[in-house]
N, C-alpha and C positions, 0 to 999 in steps of 0.2 A: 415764832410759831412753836407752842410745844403740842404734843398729843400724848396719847393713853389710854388706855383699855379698864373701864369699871367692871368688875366682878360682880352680879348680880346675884350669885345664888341659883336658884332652882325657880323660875317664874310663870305663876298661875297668869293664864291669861283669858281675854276675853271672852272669847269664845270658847272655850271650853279645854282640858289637855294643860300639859307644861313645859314651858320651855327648859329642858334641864341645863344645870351651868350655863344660864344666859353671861353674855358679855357685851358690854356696847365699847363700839370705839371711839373715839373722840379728835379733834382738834380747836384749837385756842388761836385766835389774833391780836394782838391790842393788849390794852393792861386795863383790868377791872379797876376802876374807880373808888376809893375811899366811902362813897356812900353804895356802894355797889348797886348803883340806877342806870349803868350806861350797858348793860348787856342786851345782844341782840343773836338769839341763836336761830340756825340758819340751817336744816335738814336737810340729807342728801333727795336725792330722787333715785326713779328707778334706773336701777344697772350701776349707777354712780356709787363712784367713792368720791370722797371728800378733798381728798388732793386733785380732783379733777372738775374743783367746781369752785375752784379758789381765785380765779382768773377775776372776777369784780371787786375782790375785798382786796383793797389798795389805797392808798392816800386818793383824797377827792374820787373815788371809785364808788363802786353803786353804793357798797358797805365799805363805810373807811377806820382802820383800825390804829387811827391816829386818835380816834374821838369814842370809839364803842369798841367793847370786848364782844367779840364773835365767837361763838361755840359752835363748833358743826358735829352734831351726832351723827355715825353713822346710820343709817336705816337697816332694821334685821333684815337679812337674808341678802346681804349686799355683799357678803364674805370676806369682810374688815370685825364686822359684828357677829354676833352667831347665826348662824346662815345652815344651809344643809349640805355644802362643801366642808365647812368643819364641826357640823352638830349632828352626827349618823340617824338616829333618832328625833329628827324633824317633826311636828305636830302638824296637825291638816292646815291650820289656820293660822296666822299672827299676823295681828290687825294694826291699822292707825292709833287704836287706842292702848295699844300694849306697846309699842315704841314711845307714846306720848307721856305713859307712867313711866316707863321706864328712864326718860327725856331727863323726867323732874328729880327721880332719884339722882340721878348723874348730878344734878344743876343743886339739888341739897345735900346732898351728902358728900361730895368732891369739893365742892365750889363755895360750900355755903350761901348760896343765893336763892331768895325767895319770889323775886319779881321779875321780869322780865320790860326791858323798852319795849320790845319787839320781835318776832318771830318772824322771819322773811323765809318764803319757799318758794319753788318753784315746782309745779308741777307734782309729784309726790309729794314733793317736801311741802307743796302748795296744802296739800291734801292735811298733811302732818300739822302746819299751824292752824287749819280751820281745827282740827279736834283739840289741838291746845284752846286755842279762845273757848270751845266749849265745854273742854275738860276742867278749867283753871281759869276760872273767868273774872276770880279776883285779884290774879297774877301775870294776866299779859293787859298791856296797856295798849298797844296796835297789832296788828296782823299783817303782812301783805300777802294776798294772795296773787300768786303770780302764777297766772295759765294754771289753775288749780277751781276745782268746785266742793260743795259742800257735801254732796253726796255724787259717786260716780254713773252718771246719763247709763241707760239703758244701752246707746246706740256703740256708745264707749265698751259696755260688759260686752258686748257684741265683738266688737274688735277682740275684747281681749281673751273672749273664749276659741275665738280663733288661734291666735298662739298657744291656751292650753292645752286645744287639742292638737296642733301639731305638733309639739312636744310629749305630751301623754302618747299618742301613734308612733314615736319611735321605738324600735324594738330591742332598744337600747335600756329603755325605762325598768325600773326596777318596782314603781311606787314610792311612795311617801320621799318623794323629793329625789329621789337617788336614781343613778345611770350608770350601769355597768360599765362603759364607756361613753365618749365624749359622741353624742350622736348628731353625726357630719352632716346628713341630707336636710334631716330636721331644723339642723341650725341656719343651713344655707337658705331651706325655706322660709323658717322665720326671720332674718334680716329683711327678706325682701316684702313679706307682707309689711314688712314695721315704717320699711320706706314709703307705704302707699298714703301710711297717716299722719306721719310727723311730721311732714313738709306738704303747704297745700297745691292743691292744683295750677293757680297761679303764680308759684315759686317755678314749676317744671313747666308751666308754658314758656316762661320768661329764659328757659336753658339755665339757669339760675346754679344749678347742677355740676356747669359745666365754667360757666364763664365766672362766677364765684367759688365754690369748692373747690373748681381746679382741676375736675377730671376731664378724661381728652375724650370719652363716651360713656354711656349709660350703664355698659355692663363695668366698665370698671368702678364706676359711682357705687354703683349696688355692690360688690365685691368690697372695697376697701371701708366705704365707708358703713356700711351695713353689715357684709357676714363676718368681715374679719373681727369686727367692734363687738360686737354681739359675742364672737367667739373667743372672746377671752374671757369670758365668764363662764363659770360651769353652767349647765342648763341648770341642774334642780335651783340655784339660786334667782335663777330670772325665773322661775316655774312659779316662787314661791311667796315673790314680788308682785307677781300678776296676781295670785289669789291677795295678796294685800291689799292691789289697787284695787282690783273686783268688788272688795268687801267695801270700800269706802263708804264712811255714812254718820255724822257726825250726829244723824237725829237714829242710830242702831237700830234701823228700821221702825223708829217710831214716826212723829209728827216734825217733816221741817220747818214747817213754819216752826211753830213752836222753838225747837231746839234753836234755831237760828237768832228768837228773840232774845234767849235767854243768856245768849251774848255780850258781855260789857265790854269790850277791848272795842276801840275805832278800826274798822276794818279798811284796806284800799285792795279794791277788786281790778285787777290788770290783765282782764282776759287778752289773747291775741285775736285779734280781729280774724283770723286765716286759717283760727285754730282747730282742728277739725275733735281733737279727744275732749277740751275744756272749752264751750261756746260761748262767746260773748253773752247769747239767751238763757246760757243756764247762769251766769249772775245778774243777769238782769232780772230775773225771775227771785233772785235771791236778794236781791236788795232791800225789799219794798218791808220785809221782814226784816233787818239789821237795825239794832238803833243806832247807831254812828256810822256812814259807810258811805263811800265814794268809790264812783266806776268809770277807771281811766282804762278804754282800750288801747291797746298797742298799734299801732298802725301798721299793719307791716306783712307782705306777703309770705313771710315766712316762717306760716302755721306755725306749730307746736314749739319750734325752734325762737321764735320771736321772743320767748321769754326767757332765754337762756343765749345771749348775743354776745359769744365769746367775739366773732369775728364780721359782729355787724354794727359797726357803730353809730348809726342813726339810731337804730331798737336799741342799744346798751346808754345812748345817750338821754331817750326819753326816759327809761325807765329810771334812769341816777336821780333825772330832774324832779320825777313821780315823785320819788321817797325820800329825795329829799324833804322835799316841801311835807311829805306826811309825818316824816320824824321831827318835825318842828315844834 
């Protein structure tokens, strides 16, 4: 494994404002291939850093770096990359599409590489290779979208205006991403809303919580696995993640059909069946528009988490079997 931090410069972005001395962070798997056609980069998600999402790239693992070079960017505002924990001067906005240029530069000007096998994400990072396939559509040859959509559902901005506003209401807040201090009540609030979505109903009826996680009650669940997780991040970084997810929208508020057609990469759509932020209906909705694209749900009670099955091996064993068969 190496890693390393590109210097970007001062970067105009999407939506409008710039990111001054951007930097992205990076990690490497595997060894790039002489014709350099085996690479598959692989984006953080939200709150994620990259040493914390490396648990499937392993020999015969989801992603195996016996056989493909793995790039894992980190995602801005994740506070590996430039984030508003070390960029004072945060911009309102930094989108899917300004992490996706900035992807490329990493991937040309480090690496020297123009094309991609494939892009696997989960979730954000889901989010992340859909604007790849439609930013660079003569450069990624697959996708997987994993528990990720094309543009972020309504009922999704819903959830996630809830956490902006609980975080905006601490009176800790400063604006533009920043907090005089680390603001305790707010954070302990938002862990627990975050539990209400990322695992489905059917995961906590099952106690699932308890008898798999490990905890010995609910308040401790919520506690360890929620506020304390959450709070090792500075808020304005997770504040700034959510306006990212918010903005999701690979047709930039234009027409998805459309943007969707105009896709060349084979896409594999692997909503979680449980999933309550990324619906199995919102890619089904999305398929009918893809010209290459296959829709393997995940089977699996355990919503949002099904796609990201560090410690479930049935879901970590379907999804190896998915992508395999897609990278073929």
């Amino acid at each position: 494994m190496n890693h390393g931090t590109f210097q970007l410069g001062d970067l105009a972005l999407s939506a409008g404002g710039t990111l001054r001395n951007a930097q992205l962070g990076w990690r490497t798997h595997g060894t790039l291939n002489a014709a350099r056609d085996n690479v598959v980069l692989y984006p953080t998600s939200y709150g994620a850093h990259a040493s914390e999402l490396t648990w499937l790239i392993a020999p015969d693992g989801i992603l195996d770096p016996s056989r493909y070079f793995i790039i894992q960017p980190e995602m801005f505002g994740n506070g590996v990359s430039s984030a508003p924990s070390n960029t004072p001067e945060w911009p309102e906005l930094v989108t899917s599409w300004d992490n996706v240029h900035a992807q490329r530069r990493l991937l040309t000007e480090v690496f020297g590489i123009e094309k991609l096998h494939a892009v696997y994400g989960w979730s954000m990072g889901a989010q992340q290779a859909y604007h790849w396939a439609a930013a660079y559509p003569d450069a990624v040859a697959r996708v997987v979208i994993n528990c990720g959509s094309a543009r972020t559902a309504v009922h999704n901005q819903i959830f996630l205006s809830s956490l902006i506003a609980v975080l905006e209401a601490a009176p800790e807040y400063l604006g533009n991403g920043q907090f005089s201090a680390k603001p305790e009540k707010a954070m302990r609030a938002f862990g627990r809303i975050y539990a209400t979505m990322a695992l489905s109903q059917d995961f906590y009826r099952a106690n699932l919580h308890l008898t798999a996680l490990g905890a010995p009650d609910l308040p401790t669940f919520l506690r360890t696995d929620w506020e304390e997780r959450f709070g090792r991040r500075y808020a304005g970084d997770l504040l700034a993640q959510l306006r990212t997810w918010y903005a999701g929208d690979i047709a930039a508020g234009g027409d998805l059909p459309t943007a969707l057609a105009a896709i060349q990469a084979k896409v594999l759509l692997m909503p979680g069946e449980t999933d309550l932020y990324f619906r199995v209906a919102d890619n089904e909705a999305e398929l009918p528009h893809l010209k290459h694209a296959i829709l393997r749900p995940i089977p699996s009670i355990w919503g949002h988490r099904a796609g990201n099955p560090a410690v479930q091996p049935a879901d970590a064993a379907f999804i190896r079997t998915q992508v395999a068969e897609f990278f073929r």
